[in-house]
C-alpha positions as a LaTeX table, in Angstrom:
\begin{tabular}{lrrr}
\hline
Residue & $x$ (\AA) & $y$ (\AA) & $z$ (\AA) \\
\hline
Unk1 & 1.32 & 3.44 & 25.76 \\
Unk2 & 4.64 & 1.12 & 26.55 \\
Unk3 & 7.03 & 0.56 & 23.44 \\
Unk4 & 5.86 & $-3.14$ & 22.79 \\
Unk5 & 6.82 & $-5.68$ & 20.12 \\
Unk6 & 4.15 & $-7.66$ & 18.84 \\
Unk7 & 0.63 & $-6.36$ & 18.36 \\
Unk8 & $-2.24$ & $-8.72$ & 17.28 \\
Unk9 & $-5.44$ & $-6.60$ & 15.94 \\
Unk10 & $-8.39$ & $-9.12$ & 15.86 \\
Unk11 & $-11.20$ & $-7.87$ & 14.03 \\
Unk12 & $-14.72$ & $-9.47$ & 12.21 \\
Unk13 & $-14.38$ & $-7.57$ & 8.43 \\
Unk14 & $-12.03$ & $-5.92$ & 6.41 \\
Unk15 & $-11.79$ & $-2.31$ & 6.91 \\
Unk16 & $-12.21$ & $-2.68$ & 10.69 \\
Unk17 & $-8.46$ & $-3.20$ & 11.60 \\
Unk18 & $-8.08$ & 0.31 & 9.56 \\
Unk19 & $-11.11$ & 1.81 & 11.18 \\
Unk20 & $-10.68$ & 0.80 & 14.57 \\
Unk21 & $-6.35$ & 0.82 & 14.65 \\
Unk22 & $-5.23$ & 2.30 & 11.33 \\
Unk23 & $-3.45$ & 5.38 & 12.88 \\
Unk24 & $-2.31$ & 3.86 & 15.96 \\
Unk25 & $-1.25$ & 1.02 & 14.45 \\
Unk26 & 0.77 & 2.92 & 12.11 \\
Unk27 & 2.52 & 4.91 & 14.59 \\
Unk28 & 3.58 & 1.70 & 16.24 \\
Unk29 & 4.99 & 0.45 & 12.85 \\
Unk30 & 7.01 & 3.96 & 12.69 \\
Unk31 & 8.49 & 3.60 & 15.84 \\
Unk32 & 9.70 & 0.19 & 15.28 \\
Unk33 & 6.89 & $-2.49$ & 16.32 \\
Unk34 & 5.03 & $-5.12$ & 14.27 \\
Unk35 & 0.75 & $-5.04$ & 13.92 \\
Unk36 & $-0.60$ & $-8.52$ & 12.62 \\
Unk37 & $-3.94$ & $-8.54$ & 11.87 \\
Unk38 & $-6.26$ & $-11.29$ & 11.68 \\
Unk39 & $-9.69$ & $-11.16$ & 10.18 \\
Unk40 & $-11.83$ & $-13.86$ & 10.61 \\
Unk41 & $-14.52$ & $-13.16$ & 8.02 \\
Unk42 & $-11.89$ & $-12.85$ & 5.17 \\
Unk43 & $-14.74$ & $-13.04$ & 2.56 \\
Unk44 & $-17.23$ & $-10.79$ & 3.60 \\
Unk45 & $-19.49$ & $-12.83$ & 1.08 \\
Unk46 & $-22.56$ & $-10.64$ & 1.82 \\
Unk47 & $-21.24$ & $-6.87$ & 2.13 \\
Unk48 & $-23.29$ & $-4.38$ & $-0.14$ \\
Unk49 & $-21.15$ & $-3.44$ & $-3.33$ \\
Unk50 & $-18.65$ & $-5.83$ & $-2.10$ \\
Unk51 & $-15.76$ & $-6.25$ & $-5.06$ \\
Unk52 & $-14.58$ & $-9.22$ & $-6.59$ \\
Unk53 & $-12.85$ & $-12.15$ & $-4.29$ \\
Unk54 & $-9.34$ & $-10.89$ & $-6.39$ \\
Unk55 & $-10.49$ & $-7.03$ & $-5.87$ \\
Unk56 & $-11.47$ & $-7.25$ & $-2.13$ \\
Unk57 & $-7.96$ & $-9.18$ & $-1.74$ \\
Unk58 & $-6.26$ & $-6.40$ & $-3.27$ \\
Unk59 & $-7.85$ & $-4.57$ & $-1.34$ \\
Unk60 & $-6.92$ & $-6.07$ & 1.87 \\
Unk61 & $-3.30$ & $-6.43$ & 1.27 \\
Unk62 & $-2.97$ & $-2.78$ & 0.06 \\
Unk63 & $-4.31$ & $-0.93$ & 3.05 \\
Unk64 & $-2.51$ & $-3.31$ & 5.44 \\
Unk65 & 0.93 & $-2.64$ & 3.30 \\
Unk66 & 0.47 & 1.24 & 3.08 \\
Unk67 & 0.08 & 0.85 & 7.25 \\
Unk68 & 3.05 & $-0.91$ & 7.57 \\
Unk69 & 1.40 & $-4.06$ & 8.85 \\
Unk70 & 2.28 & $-7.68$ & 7.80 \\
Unk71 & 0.38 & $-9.85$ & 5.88 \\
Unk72 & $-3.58$ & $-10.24$ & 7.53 \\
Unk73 & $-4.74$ & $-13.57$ & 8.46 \\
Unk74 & $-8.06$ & $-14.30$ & 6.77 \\
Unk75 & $-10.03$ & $-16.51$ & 8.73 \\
Unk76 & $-13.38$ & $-18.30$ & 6.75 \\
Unk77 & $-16.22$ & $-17.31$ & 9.00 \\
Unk78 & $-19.48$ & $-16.47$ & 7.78 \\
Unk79 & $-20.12$ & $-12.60$ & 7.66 \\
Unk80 & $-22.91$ & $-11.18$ & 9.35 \\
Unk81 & $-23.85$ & $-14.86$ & 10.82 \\
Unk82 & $-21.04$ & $-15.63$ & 13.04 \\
Unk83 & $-23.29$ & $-16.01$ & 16.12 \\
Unk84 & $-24.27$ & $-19.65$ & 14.12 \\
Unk85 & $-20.82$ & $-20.42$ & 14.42 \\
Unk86 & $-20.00$ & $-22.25$ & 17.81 \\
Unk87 & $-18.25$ & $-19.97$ & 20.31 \\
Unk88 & $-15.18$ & $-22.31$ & 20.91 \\
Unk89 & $-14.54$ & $-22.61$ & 16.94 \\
Unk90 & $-13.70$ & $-19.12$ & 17.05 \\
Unk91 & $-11.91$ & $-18.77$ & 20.06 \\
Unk92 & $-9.74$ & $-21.59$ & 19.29 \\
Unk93 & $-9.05$ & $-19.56$ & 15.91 \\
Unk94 & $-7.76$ & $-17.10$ & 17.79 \\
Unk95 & $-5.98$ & $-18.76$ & 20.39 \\
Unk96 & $-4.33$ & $-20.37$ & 17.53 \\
Unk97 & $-2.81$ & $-16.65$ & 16.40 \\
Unk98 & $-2.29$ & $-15.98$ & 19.65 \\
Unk99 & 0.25 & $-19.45$ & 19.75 \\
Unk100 & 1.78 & $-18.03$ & 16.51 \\
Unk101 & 1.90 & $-14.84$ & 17.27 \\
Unk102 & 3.25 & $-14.56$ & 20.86 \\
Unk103 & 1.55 & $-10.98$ & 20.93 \\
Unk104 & 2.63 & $-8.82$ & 23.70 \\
Unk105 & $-1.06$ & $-6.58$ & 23.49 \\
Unk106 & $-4.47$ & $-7.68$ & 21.48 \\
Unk107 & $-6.38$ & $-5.23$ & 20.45 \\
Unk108 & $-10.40$ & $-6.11$ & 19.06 \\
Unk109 & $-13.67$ & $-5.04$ & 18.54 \\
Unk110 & $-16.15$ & $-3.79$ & 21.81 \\
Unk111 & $-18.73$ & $-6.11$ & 22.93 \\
Unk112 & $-21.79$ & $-2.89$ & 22.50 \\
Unk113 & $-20.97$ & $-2.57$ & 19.01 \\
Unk114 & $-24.01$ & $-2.66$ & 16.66 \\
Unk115 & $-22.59$ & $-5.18$ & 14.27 \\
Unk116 & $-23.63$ & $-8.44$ & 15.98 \\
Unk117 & $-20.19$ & $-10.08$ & 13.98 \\
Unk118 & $-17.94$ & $-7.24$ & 16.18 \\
Unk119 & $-19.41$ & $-9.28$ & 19.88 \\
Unk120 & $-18.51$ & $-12.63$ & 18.61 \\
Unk121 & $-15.29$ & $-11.35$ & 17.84 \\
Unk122 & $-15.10$ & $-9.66$ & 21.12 \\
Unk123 & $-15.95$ & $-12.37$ & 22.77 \\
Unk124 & $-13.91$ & $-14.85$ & 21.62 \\
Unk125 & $-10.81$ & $-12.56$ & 21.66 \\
Unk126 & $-11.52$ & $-12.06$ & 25.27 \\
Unk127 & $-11.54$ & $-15.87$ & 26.18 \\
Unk128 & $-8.64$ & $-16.33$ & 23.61 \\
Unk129 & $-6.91$ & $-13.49$ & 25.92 \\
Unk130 & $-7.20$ & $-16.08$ & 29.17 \\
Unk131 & $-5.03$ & $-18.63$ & 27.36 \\
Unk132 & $-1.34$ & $-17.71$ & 29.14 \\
Unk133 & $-3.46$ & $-18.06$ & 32.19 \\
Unk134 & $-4.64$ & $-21.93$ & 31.19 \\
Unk135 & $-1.15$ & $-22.97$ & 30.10 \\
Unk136 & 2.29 & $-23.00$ & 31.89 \\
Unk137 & 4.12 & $-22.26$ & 28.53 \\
Unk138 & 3.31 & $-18.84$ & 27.58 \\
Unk139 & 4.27 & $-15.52$ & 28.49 \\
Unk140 & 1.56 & $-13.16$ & 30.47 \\
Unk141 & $-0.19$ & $-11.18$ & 27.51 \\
Unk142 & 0.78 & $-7.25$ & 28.50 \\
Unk143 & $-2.93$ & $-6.33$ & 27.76 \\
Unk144 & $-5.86$ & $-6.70$ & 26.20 \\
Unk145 & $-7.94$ & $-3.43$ & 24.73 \\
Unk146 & $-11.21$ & $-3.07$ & 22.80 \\
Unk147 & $-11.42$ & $-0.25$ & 19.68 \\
Unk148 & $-14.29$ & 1.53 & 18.52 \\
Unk149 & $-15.24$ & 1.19 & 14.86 \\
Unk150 & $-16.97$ & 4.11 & 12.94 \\
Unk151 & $-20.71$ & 3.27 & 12.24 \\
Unk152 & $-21.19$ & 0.38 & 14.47 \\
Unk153 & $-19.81$ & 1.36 & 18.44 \\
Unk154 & $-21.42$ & 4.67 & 17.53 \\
Unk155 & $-24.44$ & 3.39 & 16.04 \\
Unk156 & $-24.66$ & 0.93 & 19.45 \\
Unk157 & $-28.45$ & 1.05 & 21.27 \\
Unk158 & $-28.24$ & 3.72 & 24.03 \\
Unk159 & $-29.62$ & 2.39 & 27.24 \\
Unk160 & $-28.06$ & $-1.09$ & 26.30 \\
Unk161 & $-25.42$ & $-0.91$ & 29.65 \\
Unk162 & $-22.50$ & $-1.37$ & 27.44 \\
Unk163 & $-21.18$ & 1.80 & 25.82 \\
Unk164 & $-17.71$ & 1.70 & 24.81 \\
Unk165 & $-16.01$ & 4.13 & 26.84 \\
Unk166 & $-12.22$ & 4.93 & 26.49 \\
Unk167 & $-9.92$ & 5.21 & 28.72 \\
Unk168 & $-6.39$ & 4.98 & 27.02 \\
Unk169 & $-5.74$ & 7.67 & 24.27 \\
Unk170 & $-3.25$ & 7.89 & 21.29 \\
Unk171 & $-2.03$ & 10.76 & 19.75 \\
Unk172 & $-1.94$ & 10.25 & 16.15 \\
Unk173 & $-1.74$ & 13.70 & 14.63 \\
Unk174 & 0.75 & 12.67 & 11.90 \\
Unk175 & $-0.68$ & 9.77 & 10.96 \\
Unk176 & $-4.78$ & 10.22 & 10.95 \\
Unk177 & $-4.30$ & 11.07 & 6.78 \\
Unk178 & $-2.46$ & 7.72 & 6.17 \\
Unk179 & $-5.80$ & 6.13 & 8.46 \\
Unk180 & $-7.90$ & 7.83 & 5.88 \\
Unk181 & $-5.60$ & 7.35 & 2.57 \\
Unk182 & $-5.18$ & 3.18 & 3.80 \\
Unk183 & $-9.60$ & 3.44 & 4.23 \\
Unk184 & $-9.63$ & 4.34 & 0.53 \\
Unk185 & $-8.01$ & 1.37 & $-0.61$ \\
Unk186 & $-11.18$ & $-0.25$ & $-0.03$ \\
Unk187 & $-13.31$ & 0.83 & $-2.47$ \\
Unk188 & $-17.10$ & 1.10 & $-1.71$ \\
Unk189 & $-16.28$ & 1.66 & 2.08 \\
Unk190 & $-16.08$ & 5.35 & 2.54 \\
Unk191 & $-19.19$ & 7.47 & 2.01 \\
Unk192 & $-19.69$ & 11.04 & 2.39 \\
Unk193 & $-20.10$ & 13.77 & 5.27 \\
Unk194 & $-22.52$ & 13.00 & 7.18 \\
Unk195 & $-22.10$ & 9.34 & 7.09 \\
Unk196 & $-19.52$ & 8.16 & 9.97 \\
Unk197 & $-17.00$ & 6.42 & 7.83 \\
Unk198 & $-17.01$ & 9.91 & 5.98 \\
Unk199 & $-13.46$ & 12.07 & 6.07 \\
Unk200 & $-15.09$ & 14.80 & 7.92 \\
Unk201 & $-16.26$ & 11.83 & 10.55 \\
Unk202 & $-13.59$ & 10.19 & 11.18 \\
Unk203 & $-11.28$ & 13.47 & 11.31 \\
Unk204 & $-14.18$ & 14.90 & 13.77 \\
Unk205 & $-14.09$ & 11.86 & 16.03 \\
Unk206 & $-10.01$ & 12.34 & 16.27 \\
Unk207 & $-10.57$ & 15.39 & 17.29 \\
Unk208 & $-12.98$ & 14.84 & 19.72 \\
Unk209 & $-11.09$ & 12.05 & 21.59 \\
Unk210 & $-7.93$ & 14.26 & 21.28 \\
Unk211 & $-9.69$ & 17.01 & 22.84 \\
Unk212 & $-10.98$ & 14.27 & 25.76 \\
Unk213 & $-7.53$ & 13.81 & 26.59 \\
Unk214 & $-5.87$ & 16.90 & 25.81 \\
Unk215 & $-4.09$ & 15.80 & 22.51 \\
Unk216 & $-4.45$ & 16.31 & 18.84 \\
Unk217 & $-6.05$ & 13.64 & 17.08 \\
Unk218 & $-6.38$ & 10.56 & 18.85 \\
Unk219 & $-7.58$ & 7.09 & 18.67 \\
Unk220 & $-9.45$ & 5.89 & 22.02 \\
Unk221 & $-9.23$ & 2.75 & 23.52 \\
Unk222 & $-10.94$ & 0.64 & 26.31 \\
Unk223 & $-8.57$ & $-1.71$ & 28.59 \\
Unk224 & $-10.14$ & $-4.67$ & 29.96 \\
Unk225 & $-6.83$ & $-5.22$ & 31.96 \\
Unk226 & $-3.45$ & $-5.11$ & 31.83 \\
Unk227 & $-0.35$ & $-6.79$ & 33.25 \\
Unk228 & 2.64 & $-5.34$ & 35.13 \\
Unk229 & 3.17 & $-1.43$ & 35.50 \\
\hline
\end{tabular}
């Protein structure tokens, strides 16, 4: 990947920016560039052992700040029903970031994922993507990329057409502990081996896509396009 500036991560829940970007995201922040996350069910009002509104905010804030990133965005959508939410509500949600912002690269969830929440998101993020394209007043967004989030792109129906499947890879060797320490700051999230969002899991599917690529561990990545060279 390019040295860019501004990255915008655009995910449904908490924990999925971490899941999804935590390493790579916090190799960008090392080597100088900014991750802004925006979550657009902030609440996640009906997650099982889900902590207090002050605890889940603590929560938030401390696994973003041990990654380096700034302050998330917490959008109000309703978790687990955002496909009653109109479509353009959210995009224009995002779009609005995306005005803020000025991100040079958005990174979100893949379309395939189990999680019905992660394809709205996708969606949206996708159209949201097209909006330097509809106005004469932004900059060309550098690219656009879809992440895979332990127990839900995994957990995706096989046979359904739409497997996430990689194509850009990240080495992130030095920073796939910090991924895990940042996970624990949501408590109730992690679970053990052989869950996915177990340490063993999530070091095992590092390993894996670093030894797809020829890399250590490594976080995978889909591009649905990119601009320039």
């Amino acid at each position: 990947m390019n040295p860019i500036k501004m990255n915008l991560v655009v995910v449904a829940h908490p924990d999925d920016e971490v899941l999804g970007f935590g390493a790579t995201g916090a190799k960008l922040v090392d080597r100088g560039e900014t991750v802004q996350v925006v979550i657009l069910c902030g609440n996640v009002d009906v997650r099982t052992l889900r902590p207090t509104n002050e605890e889940l905010y603590a929560d938030i804030v401390a696994a973003n700040q041990l990654l380096g990133f700034d302050v998330p965005v917490l959008g109000a959508f309703p978790n687990i029903r955002m496909n009653s939410v109109d479509h353009v509500d959210l995009v224009q949600f995002i779009e609005e970031q995306v005005l803020r912002f000025k991100p040079d690269r958005i990174f979100t969830h893949h379309p395939g994922d189990l999680n019905d929440d992660h394809l709205q998101v996708s969606r949206a993020s996708m159209a949201a993507s097209r909006l330097f394209q509809r106005r004469n007043d932004l900059t060309p967004l550098g690219s656009l990329h879809l992440m895979e989030i332990s127990s839900s792109s995994d957990w995706a129906f096989p046979g359904a057409g739409n497997a996430f499947s990689p194509d850009t890879f990240e080495e992130v060797s030095d920073f796939i502990d910090l991924k895990i320490k940042a996970l624990h700051c949501y408590r109730n999230v992690m679970r053990d081996f052989p869950h996915a969002r177990s340490i063993e899991a999530l070091k095992g599917l590092a390993a894996y896509r670093g030894g797809q690529c020829g890399l250590g561990y490594a976080e995978a990545f889909q591009t649905v396009f990119r601009t320039g060279v």
